[in-house]
C-alpha positions as CSV (number, residue, x, y, z in Angstrom):
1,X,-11.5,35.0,2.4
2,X,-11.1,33.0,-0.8
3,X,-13.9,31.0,-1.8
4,X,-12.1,27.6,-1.4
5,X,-10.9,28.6,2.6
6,X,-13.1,27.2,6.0
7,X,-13.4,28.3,9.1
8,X,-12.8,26.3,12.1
9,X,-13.7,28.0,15.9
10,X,-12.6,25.9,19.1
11,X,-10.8,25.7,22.3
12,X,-6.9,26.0,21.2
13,X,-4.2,24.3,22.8
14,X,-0.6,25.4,22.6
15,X,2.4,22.2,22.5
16,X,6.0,22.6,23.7
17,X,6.5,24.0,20.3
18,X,5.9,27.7,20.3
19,X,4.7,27.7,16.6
20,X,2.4,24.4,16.6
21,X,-0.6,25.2,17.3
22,X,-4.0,22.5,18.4
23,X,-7.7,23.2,18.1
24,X,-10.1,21.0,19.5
25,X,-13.8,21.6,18.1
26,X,-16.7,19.1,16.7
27,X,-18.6,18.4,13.7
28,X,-21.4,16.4,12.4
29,X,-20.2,13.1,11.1
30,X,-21.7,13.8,7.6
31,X,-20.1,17.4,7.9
32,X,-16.2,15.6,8.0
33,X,-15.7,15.6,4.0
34,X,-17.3,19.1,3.6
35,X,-14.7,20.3,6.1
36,X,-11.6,17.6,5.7
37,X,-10.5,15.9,2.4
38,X,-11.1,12.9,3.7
39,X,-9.7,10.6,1.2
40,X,-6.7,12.8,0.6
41,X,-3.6,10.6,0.8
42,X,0.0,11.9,0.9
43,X,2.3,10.8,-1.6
44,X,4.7,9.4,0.9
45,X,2.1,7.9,2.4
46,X,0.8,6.1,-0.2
47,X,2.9,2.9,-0.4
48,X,1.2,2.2,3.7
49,X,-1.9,3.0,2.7
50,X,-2.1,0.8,0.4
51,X,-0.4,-2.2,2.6
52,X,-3.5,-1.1,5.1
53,X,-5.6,-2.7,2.8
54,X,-5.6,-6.1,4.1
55,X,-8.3,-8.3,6.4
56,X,-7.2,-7.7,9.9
57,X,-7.7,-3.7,9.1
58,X,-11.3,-4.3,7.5
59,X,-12.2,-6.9,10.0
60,X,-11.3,-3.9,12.4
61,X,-13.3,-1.7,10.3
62,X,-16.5,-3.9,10.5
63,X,-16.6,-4.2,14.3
64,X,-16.0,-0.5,14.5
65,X,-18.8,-0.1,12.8
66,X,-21.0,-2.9,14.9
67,X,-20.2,-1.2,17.9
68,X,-21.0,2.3,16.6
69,X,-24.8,0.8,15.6
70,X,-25.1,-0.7,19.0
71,X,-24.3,2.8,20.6
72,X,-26.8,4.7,18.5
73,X,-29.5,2.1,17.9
74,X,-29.1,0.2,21.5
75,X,-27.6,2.7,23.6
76,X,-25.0,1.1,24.5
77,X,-22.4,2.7,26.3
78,X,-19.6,4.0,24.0
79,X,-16.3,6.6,23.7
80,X,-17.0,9.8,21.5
81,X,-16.2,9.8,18.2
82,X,-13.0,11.2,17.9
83,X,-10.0,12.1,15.1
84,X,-7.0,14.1,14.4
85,X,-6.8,16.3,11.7
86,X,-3.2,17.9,10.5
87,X,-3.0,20.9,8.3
88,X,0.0,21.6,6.3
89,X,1.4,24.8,4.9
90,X,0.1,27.8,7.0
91,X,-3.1,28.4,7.7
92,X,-4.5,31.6,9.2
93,X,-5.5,31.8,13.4
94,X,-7.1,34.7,14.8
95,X,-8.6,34.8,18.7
96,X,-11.6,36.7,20.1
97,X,-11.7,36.0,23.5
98,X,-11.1,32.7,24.8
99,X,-12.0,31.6,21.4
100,X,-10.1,30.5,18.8
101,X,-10.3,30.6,14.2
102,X,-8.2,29.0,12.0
103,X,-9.3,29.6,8.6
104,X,-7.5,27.0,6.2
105,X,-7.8,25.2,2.7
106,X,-9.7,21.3,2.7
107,X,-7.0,20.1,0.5
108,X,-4.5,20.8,2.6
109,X,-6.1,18.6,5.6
110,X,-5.3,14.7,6.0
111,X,-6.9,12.7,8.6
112,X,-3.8,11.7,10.6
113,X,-5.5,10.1,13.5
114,X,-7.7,7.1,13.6
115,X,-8.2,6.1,9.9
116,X,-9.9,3.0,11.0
117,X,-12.5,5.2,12.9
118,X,-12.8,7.7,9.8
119,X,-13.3,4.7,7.4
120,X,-15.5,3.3,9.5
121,X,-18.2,6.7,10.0
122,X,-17.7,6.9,6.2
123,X,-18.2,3.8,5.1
124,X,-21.6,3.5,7.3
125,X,-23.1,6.7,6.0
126,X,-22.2,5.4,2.0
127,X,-19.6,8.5,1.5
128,X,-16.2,7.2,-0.4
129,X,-13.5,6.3,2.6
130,X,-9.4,6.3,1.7
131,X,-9.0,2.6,2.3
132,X,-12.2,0.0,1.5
133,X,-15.6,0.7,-0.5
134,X,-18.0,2.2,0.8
135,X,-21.5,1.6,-1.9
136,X,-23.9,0.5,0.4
137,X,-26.7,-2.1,-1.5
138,X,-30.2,-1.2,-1.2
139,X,-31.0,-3.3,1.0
140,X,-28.7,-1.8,3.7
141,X,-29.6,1.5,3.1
142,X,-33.2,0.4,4.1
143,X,-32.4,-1.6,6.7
144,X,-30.0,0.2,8.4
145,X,-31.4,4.1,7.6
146,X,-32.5,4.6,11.1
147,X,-28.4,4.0,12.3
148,X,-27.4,6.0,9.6
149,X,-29.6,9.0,10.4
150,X,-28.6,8.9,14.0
151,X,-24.9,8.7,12.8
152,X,-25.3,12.1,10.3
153,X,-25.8,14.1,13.1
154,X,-23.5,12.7,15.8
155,X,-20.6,14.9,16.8
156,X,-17.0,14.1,16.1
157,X,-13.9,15.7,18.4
158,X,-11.6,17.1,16.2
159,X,-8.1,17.9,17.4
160,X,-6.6,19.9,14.4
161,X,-2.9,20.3,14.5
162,X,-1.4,23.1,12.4
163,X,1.7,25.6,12.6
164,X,0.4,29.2,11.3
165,X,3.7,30.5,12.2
166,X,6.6,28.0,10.4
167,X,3.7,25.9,8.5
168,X,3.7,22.1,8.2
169,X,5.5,20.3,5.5
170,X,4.9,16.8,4.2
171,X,7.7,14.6,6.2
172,X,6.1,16.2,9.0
173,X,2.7,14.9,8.5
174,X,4.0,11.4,7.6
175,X,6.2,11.4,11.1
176,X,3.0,12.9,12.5
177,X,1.2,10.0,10.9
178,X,3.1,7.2,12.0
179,X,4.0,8.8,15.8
180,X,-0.1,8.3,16.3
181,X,-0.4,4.9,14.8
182,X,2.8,4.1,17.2
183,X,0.9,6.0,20.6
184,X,-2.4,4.4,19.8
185,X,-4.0,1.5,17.9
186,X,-3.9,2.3,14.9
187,X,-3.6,0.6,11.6
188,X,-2.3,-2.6,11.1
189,X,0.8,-2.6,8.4
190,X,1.6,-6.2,7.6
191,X,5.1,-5.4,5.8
192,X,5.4,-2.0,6.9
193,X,6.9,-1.3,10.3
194,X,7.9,2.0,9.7
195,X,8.3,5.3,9.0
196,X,11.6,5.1,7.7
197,X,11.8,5.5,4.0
198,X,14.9,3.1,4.2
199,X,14.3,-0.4,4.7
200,X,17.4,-2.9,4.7
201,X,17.3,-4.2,1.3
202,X,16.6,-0.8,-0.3
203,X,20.1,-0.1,-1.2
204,X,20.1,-3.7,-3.0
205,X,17.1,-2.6,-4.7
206,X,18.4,0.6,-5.7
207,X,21.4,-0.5,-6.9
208,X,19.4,-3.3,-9.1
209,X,16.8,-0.9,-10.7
210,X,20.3,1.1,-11.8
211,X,22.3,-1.7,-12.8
212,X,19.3,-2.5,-15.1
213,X,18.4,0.5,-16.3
214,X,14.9,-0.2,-14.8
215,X,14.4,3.9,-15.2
216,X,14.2,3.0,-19.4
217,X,11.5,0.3,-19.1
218,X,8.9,2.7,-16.9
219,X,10.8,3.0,-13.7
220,X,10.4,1.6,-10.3
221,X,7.5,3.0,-8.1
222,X,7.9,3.7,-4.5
223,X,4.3,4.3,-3.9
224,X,2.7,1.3,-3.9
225,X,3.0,-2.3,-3.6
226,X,2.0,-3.6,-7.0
227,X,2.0,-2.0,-10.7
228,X,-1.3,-0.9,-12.2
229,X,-2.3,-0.7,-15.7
230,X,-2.7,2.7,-16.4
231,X,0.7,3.4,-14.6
232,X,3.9,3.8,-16.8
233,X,6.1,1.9,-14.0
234,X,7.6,-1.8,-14.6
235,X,7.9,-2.7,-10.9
236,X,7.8,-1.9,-7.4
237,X,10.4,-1.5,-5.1
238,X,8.5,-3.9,-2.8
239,X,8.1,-6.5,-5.9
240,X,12.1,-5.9,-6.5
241,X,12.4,-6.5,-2.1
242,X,10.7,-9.9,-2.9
243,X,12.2,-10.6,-6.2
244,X,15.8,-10.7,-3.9
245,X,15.0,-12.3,-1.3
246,X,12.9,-15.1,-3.2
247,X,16.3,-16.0,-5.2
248,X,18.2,-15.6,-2.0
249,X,16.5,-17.7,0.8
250,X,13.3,-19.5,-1.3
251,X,9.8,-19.6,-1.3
252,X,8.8,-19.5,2.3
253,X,11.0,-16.5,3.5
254,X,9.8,-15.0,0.7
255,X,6.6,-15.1,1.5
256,X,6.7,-14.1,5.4
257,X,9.4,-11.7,5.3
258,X,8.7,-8.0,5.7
259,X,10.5,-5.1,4.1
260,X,11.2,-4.0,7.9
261,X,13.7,-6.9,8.5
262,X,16.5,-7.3,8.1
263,X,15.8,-10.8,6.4
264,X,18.0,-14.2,7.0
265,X,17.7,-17.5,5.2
266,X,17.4,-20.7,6.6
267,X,21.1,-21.3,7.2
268,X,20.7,-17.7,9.5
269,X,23.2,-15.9,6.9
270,X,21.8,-12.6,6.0
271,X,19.8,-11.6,2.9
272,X,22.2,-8.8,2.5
273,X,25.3,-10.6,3.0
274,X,24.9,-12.9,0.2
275,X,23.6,-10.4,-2.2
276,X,26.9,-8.3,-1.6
277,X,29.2,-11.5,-2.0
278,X,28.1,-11.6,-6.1
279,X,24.6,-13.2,-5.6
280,X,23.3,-10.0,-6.9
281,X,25.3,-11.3,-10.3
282,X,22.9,-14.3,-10.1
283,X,19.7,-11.9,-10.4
284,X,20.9,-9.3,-12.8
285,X,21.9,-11.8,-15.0
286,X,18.7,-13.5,-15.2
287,X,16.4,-10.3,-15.4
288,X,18.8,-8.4,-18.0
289,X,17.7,-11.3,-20.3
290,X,14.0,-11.7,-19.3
291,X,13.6,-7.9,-19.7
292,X,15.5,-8.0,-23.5
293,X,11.9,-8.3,-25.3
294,X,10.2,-5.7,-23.3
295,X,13.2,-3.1,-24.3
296,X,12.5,-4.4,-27.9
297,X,8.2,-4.9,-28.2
298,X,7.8,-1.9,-25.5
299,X,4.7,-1.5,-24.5
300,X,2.7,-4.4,-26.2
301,X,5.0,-6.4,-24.0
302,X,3.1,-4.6,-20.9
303,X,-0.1,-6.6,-21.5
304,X,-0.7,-9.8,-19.6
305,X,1.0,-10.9,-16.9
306,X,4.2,-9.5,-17.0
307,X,4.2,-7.0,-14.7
308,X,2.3,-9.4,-12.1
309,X,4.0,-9.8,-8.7
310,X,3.3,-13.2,-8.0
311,X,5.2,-13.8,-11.9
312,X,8.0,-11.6,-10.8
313,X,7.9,-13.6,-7.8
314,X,7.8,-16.7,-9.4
315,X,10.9,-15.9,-11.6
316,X,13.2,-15.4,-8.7
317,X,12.2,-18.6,-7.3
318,X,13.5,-19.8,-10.6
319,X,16.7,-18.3,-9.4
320,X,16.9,-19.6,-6.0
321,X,16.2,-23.3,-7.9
322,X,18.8,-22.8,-10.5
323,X,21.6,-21.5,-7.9
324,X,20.7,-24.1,-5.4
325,X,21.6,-26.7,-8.5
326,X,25.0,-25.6,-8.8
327,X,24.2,-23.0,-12.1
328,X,26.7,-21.0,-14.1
329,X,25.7,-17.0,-14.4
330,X,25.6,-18.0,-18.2
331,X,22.5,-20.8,-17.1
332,X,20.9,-18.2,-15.2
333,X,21.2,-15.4,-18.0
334,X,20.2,-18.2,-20.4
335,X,17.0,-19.2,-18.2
336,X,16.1,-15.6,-18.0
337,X,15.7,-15.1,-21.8
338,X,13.6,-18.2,-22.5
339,X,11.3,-17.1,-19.7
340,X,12.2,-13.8,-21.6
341,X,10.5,-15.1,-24.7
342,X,7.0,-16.4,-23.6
343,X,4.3,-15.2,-24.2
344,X,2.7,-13.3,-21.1
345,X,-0.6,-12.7,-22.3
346,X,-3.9,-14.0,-21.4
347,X,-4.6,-15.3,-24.1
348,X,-1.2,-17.7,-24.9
349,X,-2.2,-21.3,-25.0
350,X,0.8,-22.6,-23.6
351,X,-0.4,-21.3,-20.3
352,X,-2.6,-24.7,-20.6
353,X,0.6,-26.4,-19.3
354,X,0.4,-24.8,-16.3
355,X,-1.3,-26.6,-13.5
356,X,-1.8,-23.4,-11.5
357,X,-3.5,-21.4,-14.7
358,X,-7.2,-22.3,-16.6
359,X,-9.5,-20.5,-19.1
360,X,-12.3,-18.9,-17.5
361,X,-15.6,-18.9,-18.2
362,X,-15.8,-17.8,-21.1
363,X,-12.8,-19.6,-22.4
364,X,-11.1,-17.0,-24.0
365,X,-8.3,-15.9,-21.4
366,X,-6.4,-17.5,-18.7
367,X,-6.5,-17.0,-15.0
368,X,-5.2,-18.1,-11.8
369,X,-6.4,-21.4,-10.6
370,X,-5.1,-22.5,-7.4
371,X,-6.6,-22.4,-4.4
372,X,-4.0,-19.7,-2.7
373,X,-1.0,-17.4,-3.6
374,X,1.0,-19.5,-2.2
375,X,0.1,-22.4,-4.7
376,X,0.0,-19.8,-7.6
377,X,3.4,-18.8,-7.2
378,X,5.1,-22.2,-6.2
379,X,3.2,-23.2,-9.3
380,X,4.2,-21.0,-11.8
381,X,7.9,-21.0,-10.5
382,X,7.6,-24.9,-11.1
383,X,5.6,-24.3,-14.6
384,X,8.9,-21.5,-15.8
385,X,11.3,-24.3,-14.2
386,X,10.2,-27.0,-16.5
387,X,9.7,-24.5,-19.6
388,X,13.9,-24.4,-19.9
389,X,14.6,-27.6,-18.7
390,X,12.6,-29.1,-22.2
């Protein structure tokens, strides 16, 4: 056995599959990341994981863990701890009896079952969880060691689904994924409904990002919601989904709408059917000039706030304003590459025209200052509005 392979002994359960394969066992809590990668995301799961990230899921998270401390600490009555574990490639089974060993690599394992549950044991015993930090202050360590203790050695049912026969590949674990968040409670996914790849917009998007040449200014990610830093993408595909349906339909559909719907305006036309009836003109128009000093300052041009969603946001409500008004595709393309020409970083002192923006503290660079997103991008969109209007 390679040095890098576990061993896993339980009761195993065969499906209507011949080849995949279950084993039900139990661990200590604190024993799940020496056995399971626990923080292991798939790549095509990234893009949900990070949408997981939002309040309803941590305020799930939190009263997972108060009812967990009531359990141990109180003794009040309580379910058993329980996940499910999927292994891709092929691991190894062998049987002795009625018992049975599958002997697999951690970094093959993703917790596929009850994340909230996972984050939750892990983010009570201080060990790093896949969706919200975990550092516990001194204070609670103190205060809540006794819980914690109790927690370490509490067993978890595992139910470990893997194929030793075919193996497991990576669609399968993200339908596997998504078929347990759809059977049980799971996470909540605020604009992703979904295990489709394919949302109703994509093929707008797509067709966008290529018209554009998006690929030659970093590329468009598909893995996440927003651009960071240290990434060599220029946008998201879920910035670009809000990007067309901000000029389309305006600010509020832009802001409720979901990647999952099919999305209509006010009037009840569809998003899609006015982006196919030369809308999509409008847009291109308008970011093939915003984009013309990023292709010429590369990646000084990165810096600031440019690659900001609520900016790119912003812009497209530009659009939606400047169609609504009657505009030529020669106004758009000529709003574009004024907006093109500002200056995006934190430092630019024209950003002190904008009601929505203020120095900070130190009074070096500027940040946002309303009260909400909302405000922020309503107010920046108004700010751009008035910039090529002087």
């Amino acid at each position: 056995m390679k040095l890098s392979e576990l061993n896993l002994t339980g009761c195993l359960i065969a499906s209507s599959d011949k080849t995949r394969k279950s084993l039900v066992t139990y661990i200590p809590a604190i024993e799940l990341e020496n056995y399971f990668f626990v923080n292991r995301i798939p790549s095509k799961l990234e893009v949900f994981f990070d949408a997981a990230k939002n309040k309803t899921n941590l305020k799930r998270v939190n009263d997972i863990q108060a009812d967990l401390e009531k359990e141990l600490s109180q003794g009040v009555i309580g379910a058993p701890i329980s996940l499910t574990i999927v292994l891709d490639g092929k691991p190894t089974l062998s049987l002795a009896g009625g018992t049975a060993k599958v002997t697999y690599d951690r970094s093959s394992s993703f917790v596929v079952g009850e994340v909230l549950i996972l984050t939750a044991v892990l983010k009570s015993l201080g060990i790093r969880t896949p969706l919200f930090s975990s550092r516990l202050s001194a204070s609670e360590i103190k205060k809540k060691s006794v819980f914690r203790q109790m927690l370490a050695v509490q067993s978890v049912v595992l139910t470990v689904i893997f194929d030793d026969e075919k193996g497991i590949g990576e669609e399968q674990v993200k339908e596997l994924f998504f078929k347990f968040n759809r059977q049980h409670s799971g996470m909540h996914l605020s604009q992703f409904s979904q295990a489709n790849d394919a949302f109703p917009l994509k093929p707008y998007v797509l067709r966008l990002a290529d018209d554009l040449n998006l690929e030659g200014f970093g590329g468009v990610s598909d893995k996440s919601k927003h651009v960071k830093m240290s990434e060599s993408y220029l946008t998201t595909e879920y910035i670009l989904f809000k990007f067309l349906v901000g000029a389309i339909a305006g600010a509020h559909v832009q802001e409720i709408c979901k990647m999952s719907d099919d999305v209509t305006t006010h009037s009840g036309k569809k998003v899609s059917e006015c982006l196919a009836k030369c809308h999509l003109d409008y847009i291109k128009a308008f970011l093939s000039s915003w984009l013309t000093p990023l292709e010429q300052g590369g990646k000084a041009e990165r810096a600031g706030f440019r690659l900001s969603a609520q900016i790119w946001q912003a812009l497209a409500l530009v659009i939606y304003r400047l169609s609504s008004d009657g505009a030529s595709v020669q106004d758009v393309s000529h709003a574009g590459l004024v907006l093109g020409r500002l200056d995006y970083s934190k430092k630019a002192t024209h950003w002190n025209d904008c009601e929505v923006m203020a120095l900070d503290s130190n009074g070096r660079l500027y940040k946002n200052a309303a009260n909400s997103t909302r405000e922020f991008r309503n107010g920046l969109a108004d700010y751009f509005y008035s910039v090529f209007s002087r």
